[in-house]
mmCIF file as Biopython writes it, N, C-alpha, C and O atoms, coordinates in Angstrom:
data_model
#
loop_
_atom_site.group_PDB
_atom_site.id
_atom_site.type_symbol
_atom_site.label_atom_id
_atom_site.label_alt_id
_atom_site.label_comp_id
_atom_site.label_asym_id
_atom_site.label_entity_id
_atom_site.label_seq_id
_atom_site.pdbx_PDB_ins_code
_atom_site.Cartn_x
_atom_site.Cartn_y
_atom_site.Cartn_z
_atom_site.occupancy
_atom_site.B_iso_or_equiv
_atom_site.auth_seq_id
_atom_site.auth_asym_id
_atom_site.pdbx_PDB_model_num
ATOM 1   N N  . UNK A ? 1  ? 14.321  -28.847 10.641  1.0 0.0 1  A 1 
ATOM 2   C CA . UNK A ? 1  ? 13.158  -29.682 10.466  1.0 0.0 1  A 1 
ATOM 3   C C  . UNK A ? 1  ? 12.882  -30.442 11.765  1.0 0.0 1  A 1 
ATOM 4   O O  . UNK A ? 1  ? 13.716  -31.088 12.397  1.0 0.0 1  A 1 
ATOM 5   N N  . UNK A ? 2  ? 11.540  -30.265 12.084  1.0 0.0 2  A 1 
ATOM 6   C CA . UNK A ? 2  ? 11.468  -31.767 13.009  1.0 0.0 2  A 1 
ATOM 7   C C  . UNK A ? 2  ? 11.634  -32.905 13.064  1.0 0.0 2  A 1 
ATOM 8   O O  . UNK A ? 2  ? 11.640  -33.565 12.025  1.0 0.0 2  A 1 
ATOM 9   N N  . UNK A ? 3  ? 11.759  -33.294 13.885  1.0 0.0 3  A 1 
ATOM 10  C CA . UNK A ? 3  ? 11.779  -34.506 13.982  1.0 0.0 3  A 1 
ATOM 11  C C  . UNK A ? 3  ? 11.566  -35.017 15.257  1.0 0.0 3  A 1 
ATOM 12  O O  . UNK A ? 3  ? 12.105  -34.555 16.263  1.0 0.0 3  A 1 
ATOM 13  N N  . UNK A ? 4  ? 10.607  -36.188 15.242  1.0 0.0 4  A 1 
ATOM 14  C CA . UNK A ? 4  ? 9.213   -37.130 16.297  1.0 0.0 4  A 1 
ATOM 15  C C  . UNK A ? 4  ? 10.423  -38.016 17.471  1.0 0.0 4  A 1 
ATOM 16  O O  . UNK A ? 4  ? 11.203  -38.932 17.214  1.0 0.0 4  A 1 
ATOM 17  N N  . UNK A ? 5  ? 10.241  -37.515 18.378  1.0 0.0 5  A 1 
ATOM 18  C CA . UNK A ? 5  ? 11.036  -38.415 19.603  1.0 0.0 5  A 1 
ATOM 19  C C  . UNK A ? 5  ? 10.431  -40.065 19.741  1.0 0.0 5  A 1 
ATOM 20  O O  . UNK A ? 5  ? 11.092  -40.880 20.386  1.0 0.0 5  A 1 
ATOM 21  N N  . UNK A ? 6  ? 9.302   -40.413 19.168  1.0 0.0 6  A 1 
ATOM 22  C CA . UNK A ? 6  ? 9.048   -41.639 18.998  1.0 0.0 6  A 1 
ATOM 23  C C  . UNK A ? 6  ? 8.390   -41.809 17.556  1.0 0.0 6  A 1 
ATOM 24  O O  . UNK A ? 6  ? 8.421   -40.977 16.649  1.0 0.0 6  A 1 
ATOM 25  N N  . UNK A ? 7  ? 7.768   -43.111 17.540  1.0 0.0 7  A 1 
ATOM 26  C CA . UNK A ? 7  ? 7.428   -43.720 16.496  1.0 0.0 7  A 1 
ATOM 27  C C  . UNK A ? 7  ? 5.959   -43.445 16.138  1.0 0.0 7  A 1 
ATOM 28  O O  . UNK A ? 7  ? 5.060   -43.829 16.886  1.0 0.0 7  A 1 
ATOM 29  N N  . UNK A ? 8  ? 5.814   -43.053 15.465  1.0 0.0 8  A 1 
ATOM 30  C CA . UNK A ? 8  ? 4.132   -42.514 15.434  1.0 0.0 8  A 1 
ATOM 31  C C  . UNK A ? 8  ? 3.297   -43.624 15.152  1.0 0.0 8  A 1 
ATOM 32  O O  . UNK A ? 8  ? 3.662   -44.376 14.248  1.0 0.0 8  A 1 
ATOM 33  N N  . UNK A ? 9  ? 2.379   -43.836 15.681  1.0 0.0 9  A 1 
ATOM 34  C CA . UNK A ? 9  ? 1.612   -45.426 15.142  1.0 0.0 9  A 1 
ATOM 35  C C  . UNK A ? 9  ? 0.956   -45.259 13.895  1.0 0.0 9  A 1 
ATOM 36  O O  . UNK A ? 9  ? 0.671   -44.093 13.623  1.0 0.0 9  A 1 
ATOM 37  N N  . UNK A ? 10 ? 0.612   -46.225 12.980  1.0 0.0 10 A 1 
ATOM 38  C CA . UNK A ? 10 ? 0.056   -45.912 11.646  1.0 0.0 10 A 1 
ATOM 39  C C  . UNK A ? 10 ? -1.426  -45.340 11.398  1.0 0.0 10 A 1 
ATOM 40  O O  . UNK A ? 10 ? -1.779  -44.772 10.365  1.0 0.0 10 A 1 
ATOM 41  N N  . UNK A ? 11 ? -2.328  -45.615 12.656  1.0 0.0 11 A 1 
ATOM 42  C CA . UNK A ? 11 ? -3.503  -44.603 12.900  1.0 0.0 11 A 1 
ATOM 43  C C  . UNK A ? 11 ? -3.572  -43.672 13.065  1.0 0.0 11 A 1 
ATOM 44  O O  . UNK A ? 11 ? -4.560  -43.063 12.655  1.0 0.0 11 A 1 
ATOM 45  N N  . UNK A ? 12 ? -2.509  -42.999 13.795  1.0 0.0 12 A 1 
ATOM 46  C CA . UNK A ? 12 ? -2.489  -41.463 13.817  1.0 0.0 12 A 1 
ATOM 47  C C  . UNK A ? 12 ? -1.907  -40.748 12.965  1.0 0.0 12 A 1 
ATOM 48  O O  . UNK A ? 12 ? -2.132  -39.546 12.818  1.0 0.0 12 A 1 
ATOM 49  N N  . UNK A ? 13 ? -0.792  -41.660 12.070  1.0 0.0 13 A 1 
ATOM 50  C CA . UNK A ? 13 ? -0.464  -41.038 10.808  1.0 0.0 13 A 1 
ATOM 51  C C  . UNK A ? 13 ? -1.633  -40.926 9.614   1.0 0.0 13 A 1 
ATOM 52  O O  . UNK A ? 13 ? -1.892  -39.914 8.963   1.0 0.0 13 A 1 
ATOM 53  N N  . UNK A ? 14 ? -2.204  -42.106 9.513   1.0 0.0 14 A 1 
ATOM 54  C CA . UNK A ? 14 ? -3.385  -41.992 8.456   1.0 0.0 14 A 1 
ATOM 55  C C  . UNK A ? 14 ? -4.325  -41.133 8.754   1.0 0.0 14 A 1 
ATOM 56  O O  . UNK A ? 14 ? -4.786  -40.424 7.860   1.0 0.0 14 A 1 
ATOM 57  N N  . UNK A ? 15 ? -4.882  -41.014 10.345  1.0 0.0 15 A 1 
ATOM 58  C CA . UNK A ? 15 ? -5.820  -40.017 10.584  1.0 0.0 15 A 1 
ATOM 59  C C  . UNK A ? 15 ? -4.883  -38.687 10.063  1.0 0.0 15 A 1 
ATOM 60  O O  . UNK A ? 15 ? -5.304  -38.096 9.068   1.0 0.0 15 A 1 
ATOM 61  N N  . UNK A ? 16 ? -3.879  -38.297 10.574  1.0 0.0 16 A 1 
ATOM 62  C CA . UNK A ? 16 ? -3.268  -36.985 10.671  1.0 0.0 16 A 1 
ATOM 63  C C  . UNK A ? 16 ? -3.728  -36.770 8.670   1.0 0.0 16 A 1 
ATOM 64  O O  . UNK A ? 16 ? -4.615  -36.022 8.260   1.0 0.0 16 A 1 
ATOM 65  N N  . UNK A ? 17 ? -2.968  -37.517 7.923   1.0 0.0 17 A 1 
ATOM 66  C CA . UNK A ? 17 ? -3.012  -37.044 6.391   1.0 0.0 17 A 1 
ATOM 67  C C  . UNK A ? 17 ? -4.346  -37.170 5.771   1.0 0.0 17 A 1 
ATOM 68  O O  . UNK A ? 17 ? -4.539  -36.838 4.601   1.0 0.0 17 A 1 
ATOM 69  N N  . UNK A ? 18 ? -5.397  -37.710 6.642   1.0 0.0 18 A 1 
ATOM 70  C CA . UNK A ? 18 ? -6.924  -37.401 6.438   1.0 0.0 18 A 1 
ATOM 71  C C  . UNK A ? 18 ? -7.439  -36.069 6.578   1.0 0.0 18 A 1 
ATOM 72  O O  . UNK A ? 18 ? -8.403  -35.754 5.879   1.0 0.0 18 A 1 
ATOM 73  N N  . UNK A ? 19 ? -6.983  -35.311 7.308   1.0 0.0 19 A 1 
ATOM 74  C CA . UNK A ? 19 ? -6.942  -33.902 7.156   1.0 0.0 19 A 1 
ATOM 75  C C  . UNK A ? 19 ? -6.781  -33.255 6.247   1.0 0.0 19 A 1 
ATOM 76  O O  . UNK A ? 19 ? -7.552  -32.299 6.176   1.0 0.0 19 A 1 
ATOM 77  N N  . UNK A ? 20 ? -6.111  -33.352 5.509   1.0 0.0 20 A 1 
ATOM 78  C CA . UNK A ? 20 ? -5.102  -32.811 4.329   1.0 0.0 20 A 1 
ATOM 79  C C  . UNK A ? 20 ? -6.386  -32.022 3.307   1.0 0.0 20 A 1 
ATOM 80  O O  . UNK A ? 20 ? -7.034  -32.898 2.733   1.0 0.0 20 A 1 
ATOM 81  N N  . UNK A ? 21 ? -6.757  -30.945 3.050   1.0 0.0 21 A 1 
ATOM 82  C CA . UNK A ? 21 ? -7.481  -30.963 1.813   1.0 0.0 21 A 1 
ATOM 83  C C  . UNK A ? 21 ? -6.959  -29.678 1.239   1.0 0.0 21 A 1 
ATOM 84  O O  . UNK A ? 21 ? -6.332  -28.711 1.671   1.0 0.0 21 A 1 
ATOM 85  N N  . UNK A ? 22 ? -7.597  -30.152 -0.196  1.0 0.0 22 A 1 
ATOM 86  C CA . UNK A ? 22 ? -7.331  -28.557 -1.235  1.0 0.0 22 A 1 
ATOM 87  C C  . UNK A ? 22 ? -8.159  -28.439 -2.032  1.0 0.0 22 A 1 
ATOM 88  O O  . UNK A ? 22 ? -8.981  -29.222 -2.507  1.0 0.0 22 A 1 
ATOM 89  N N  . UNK A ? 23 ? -7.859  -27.068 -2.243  1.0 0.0 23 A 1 
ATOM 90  C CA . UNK A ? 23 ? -8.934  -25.896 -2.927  1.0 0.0 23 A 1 
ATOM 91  C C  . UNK A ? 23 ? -8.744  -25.918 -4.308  1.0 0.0 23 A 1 
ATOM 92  O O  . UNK A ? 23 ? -7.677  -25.961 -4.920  1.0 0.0 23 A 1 
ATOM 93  N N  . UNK A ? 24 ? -10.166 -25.874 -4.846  1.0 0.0 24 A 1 
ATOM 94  C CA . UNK A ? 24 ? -10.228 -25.918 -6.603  1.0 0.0 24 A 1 
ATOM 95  C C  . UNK A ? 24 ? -9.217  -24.669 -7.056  1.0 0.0 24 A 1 
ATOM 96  O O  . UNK A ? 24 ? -8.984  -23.756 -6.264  1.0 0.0 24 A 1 
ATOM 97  N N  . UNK A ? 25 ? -8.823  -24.692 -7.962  1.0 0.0 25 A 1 
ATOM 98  C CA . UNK A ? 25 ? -8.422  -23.596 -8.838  1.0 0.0 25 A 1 
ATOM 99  C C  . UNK A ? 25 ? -9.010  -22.780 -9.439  1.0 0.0 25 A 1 
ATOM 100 O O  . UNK A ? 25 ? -9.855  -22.944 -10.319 1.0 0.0 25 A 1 
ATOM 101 N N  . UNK A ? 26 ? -8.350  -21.256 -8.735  1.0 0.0 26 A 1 
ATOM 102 C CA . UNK A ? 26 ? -9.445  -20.215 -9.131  1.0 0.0 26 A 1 
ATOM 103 C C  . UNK A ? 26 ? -9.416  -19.964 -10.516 1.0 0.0 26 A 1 
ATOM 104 O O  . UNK A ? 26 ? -8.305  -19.941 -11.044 1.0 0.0 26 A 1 
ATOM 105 N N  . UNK A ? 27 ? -10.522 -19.749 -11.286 1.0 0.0 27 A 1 
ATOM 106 C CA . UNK A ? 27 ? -10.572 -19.963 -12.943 1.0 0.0 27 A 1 
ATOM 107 C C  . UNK A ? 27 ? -10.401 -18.185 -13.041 1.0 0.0 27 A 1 
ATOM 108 O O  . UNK A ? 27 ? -10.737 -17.574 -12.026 1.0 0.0 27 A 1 
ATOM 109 N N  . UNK A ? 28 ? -9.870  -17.339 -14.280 1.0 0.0 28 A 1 
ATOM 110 C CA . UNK A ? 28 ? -10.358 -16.018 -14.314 1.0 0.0 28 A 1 
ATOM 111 C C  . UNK A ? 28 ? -10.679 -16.262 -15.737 1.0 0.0 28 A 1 
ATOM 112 O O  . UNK A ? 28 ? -10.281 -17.035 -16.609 1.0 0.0 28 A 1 
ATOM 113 N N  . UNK A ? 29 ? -11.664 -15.187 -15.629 1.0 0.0 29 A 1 
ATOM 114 C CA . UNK A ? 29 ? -12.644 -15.026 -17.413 1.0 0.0 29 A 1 
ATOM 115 C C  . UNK A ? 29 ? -11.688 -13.897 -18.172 1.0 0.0 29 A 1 
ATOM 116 O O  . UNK A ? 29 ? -11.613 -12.696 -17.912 1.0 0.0 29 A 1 
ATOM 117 N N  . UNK A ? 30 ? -10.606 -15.058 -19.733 1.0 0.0 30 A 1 
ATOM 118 C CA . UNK A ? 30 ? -10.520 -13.534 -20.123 1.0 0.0 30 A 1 
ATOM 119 C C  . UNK A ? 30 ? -10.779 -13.705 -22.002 1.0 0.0 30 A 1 
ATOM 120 O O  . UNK A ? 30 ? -10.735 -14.870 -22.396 1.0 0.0 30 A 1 
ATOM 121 N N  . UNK A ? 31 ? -10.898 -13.194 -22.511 1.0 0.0 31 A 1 
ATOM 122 C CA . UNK A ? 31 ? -11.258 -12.765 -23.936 1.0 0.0 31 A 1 
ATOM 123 C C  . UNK A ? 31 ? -9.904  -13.370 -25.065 1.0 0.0 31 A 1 
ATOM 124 O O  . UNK A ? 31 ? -8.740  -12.993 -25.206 1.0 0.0 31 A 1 
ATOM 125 N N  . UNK A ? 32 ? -10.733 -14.479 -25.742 1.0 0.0 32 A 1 
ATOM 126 C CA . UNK A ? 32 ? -9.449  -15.219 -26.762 1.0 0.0 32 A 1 
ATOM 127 C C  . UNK A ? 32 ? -10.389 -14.872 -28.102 1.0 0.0 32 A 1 
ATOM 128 O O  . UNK A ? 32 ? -11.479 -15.424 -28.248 1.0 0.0 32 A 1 
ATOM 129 N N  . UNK A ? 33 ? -9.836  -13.851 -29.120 1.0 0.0 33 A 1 
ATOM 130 C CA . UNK A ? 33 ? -10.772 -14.584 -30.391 1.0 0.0 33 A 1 
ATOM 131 C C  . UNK A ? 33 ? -12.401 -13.842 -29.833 1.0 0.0 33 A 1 
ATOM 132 O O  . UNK A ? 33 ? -13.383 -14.573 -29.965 1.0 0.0 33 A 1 
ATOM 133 N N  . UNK A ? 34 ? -12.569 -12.747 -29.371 1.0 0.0 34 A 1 
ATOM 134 C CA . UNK A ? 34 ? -14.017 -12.725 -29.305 1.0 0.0 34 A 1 
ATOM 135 C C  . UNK A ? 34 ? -14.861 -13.442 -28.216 1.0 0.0 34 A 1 
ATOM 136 O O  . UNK A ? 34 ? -15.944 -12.962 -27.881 1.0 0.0 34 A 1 
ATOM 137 N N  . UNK A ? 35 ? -14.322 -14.724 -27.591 1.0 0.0 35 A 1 
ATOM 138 C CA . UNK A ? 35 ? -15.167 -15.436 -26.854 1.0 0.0 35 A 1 
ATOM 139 C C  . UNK A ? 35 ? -14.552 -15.072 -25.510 1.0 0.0 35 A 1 
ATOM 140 O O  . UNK A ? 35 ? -13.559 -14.346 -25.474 1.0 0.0 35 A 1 
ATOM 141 N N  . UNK A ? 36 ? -15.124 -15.564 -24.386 1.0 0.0 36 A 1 
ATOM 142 C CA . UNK A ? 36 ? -14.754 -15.544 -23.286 1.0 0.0 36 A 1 
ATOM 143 C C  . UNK A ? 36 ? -14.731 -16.799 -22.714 1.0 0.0 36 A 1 
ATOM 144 O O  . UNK A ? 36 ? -15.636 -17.628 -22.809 1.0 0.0 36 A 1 
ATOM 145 N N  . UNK A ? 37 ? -13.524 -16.954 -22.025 1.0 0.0 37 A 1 
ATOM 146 C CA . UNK A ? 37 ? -12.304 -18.073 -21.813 1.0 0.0 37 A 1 
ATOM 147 C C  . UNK A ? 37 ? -12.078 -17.982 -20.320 1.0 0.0 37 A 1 
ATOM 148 O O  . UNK A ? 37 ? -11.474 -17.011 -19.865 1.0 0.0 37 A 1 
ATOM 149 N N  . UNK A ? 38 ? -12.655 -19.207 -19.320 1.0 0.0 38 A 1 
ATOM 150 C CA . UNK A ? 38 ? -12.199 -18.966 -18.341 1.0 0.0 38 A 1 
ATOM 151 C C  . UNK A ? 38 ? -11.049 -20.333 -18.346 1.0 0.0 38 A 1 
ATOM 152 O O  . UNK A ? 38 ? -11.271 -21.527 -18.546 1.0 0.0 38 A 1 
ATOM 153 N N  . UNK A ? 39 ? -10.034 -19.767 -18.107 1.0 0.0 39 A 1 
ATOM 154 C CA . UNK A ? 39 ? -8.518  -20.033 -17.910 1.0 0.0 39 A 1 
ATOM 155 C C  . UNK A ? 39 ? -8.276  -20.359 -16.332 1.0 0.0 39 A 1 
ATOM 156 O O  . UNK A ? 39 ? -9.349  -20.277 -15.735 1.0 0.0 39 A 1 
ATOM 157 N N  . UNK A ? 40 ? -7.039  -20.752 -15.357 1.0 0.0 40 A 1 
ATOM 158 C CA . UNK A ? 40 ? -6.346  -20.882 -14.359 1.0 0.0 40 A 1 
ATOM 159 C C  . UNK A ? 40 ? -5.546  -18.912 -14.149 1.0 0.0 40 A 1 
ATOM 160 O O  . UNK A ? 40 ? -4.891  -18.493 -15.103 1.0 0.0 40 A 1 
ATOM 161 N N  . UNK A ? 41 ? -5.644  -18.421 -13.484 1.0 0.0 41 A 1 
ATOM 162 C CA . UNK A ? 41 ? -4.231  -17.654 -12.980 1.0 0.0 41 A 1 
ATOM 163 C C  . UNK A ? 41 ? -3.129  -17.817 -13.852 1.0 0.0 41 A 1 
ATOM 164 O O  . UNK A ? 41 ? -2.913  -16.907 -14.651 1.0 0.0 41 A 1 
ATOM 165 N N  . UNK A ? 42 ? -2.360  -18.857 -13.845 1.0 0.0 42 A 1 
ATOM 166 C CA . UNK A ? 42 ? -0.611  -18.935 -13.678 1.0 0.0 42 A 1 
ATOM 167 C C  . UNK A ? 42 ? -0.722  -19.352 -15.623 1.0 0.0 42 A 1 
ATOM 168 O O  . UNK A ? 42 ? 0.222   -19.276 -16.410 1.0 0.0 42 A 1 
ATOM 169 N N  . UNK A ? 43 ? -2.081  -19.753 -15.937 1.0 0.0 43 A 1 
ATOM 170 C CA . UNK A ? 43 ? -1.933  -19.916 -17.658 1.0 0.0 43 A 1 
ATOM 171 C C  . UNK A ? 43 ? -2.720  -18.803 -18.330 1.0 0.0 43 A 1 
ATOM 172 O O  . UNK A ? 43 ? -3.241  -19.146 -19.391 1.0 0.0 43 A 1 
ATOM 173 N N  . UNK A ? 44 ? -2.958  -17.335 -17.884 1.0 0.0 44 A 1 
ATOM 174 C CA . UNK A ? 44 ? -3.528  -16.319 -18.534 1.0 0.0 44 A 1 
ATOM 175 C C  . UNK A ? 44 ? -2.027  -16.150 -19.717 1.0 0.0 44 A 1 
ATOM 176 O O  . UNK A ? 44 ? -2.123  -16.542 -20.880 1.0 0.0 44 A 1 
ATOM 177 N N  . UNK A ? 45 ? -0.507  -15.415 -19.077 1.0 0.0 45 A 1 
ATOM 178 C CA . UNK A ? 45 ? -0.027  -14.878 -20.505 1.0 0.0 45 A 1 
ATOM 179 C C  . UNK A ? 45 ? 0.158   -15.891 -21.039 1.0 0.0 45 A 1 
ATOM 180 O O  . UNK A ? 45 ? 0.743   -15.584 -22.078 1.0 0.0 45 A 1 
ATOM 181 N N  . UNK A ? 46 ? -0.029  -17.531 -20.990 1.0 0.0 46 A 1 
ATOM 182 C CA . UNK A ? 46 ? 0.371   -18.271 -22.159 1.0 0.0 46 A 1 
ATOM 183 C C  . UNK A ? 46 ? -0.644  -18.368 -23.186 1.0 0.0 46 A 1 
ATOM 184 O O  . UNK A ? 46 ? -0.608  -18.609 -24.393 1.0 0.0 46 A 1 
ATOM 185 N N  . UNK A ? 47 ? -1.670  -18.078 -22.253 1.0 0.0 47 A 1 
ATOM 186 C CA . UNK A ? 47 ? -3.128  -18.402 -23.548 1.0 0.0 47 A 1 
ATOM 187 C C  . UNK A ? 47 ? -3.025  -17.049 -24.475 1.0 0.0 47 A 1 
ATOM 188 O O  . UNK A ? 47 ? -3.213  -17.012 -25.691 1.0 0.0 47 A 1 
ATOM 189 N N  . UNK A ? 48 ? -2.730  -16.103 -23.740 1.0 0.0 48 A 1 
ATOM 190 C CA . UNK A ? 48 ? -2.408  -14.256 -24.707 1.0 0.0 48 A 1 
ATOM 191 C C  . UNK A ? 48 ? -1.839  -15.159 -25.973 1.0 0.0 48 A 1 
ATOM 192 O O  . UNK A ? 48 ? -2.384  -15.381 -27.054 1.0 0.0 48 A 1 
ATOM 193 N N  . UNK A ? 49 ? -0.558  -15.603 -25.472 1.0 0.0 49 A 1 
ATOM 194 C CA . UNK A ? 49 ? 0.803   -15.612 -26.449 1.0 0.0 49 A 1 
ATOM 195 C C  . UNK A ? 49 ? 0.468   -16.708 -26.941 1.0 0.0 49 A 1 
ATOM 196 O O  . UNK A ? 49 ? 1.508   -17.047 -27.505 1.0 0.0 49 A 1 
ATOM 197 N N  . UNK A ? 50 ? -0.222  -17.452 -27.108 1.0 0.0 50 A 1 
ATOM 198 C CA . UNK A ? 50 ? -0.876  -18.840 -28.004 1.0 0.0 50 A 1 
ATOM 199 C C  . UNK A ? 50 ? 0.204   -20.384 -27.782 1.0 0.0 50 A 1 
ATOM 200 O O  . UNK A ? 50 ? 0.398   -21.382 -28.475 1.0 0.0 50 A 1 
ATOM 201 N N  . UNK A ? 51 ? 0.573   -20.039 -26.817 1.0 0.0 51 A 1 
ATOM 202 C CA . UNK A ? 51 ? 1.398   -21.193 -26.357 1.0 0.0 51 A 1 
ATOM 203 C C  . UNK A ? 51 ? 0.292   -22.404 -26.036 1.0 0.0 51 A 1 
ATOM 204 O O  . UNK A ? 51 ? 0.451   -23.525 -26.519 1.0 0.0 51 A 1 
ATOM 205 N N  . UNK A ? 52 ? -0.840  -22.078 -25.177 1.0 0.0 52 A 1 
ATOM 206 C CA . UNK A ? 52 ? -1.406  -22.958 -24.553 1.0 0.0 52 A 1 
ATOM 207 C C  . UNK A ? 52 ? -3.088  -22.733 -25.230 1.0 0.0 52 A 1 
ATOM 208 O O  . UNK A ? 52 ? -3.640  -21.632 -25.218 1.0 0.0 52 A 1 
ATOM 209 N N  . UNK A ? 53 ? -3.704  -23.938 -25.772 1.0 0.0 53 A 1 
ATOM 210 C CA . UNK A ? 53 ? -4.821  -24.285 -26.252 1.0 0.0 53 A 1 
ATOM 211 C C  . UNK A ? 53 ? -6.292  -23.901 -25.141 1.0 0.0 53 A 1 
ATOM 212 O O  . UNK A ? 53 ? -6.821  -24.862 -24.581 1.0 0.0 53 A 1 
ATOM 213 N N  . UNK A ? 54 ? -6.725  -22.816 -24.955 1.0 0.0 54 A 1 
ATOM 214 C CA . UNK A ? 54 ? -8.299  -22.900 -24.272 1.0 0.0 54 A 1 
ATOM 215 C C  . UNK A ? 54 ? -8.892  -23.575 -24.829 1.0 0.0 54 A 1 
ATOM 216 O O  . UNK A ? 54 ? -9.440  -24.096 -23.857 1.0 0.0 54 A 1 
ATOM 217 N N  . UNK A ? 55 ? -9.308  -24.079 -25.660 1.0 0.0 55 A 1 
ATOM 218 C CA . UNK A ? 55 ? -9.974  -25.121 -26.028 1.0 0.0 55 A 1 
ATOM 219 C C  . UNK A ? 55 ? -9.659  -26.734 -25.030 1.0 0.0 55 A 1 
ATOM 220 O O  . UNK A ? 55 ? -10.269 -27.390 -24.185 1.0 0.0 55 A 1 
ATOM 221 N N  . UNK A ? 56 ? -8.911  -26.777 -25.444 1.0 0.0 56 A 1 
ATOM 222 C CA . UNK A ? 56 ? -7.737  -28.112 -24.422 1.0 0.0 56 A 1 
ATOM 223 C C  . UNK A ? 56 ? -7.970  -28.026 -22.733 1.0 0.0 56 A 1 
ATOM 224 O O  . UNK A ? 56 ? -8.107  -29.048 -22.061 1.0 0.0 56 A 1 
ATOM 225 N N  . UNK A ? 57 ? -7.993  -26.689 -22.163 1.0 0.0 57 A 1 
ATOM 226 C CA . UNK A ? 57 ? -8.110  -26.326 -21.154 1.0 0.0 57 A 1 
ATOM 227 C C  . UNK A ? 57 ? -9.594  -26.732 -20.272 1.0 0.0 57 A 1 
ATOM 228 O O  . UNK A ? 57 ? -9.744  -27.116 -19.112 1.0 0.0 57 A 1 
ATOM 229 N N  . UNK A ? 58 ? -10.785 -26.406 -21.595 1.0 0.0 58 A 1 
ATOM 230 C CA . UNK A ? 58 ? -11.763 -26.506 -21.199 1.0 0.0 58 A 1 
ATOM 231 C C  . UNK A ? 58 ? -12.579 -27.960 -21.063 1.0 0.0 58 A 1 
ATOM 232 O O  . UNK A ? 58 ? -13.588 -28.191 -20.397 1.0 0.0 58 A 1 
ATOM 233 N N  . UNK A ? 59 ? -12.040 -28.590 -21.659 1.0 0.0 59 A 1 
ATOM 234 C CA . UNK A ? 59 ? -11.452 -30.388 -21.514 1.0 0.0 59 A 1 
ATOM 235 C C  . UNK A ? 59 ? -11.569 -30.875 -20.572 1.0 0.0 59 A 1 
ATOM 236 O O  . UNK A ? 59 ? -12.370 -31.766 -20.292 1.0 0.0 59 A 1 
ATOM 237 N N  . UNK A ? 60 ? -10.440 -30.157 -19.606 1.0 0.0 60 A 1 
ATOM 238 C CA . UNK A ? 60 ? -10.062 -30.630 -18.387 1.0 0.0 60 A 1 
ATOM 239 C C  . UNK A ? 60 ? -10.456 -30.568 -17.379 1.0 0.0 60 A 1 
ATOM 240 O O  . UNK A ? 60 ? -9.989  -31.299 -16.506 1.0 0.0 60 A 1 
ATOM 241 N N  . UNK A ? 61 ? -11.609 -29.548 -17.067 1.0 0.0 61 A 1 
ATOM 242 C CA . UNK A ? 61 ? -12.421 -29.183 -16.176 1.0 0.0 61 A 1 
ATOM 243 C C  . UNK A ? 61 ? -13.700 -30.145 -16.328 1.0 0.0 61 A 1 
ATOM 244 O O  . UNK A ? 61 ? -14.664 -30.013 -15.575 1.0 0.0 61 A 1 
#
């Protein structure tokens, strides 16, 4: 890991983590029950296997 030979001043740290950004979550469209359900990626097999509520999901967006 690095590590800074001096002390970084608190402006260039705040500027530096002003940079920082992130990307929405890609939704995919898939079929619950007849309807079409756009879900996250990483929660498609839980919504299959009825672990996780699309309904609940669609809430949150």
């Amino acid at each position: 890991m690095a590590v800074p030979k001096r002390k970084m001043s608190r402006s260039s740290t705040r500027s530096r983590r002003s940079q920082w950004k992130t990307t929405p979550v890609a939704l995919v469209p898939i079929q619950v029950d007849g309807r079409t359900v756009e879900v996250p990626r990483v929660l498609v097999k839980a919504v299959h296997r009825g672990l996780v509520d699309p309904e609940t999901l669609s809430r949150l967006r």
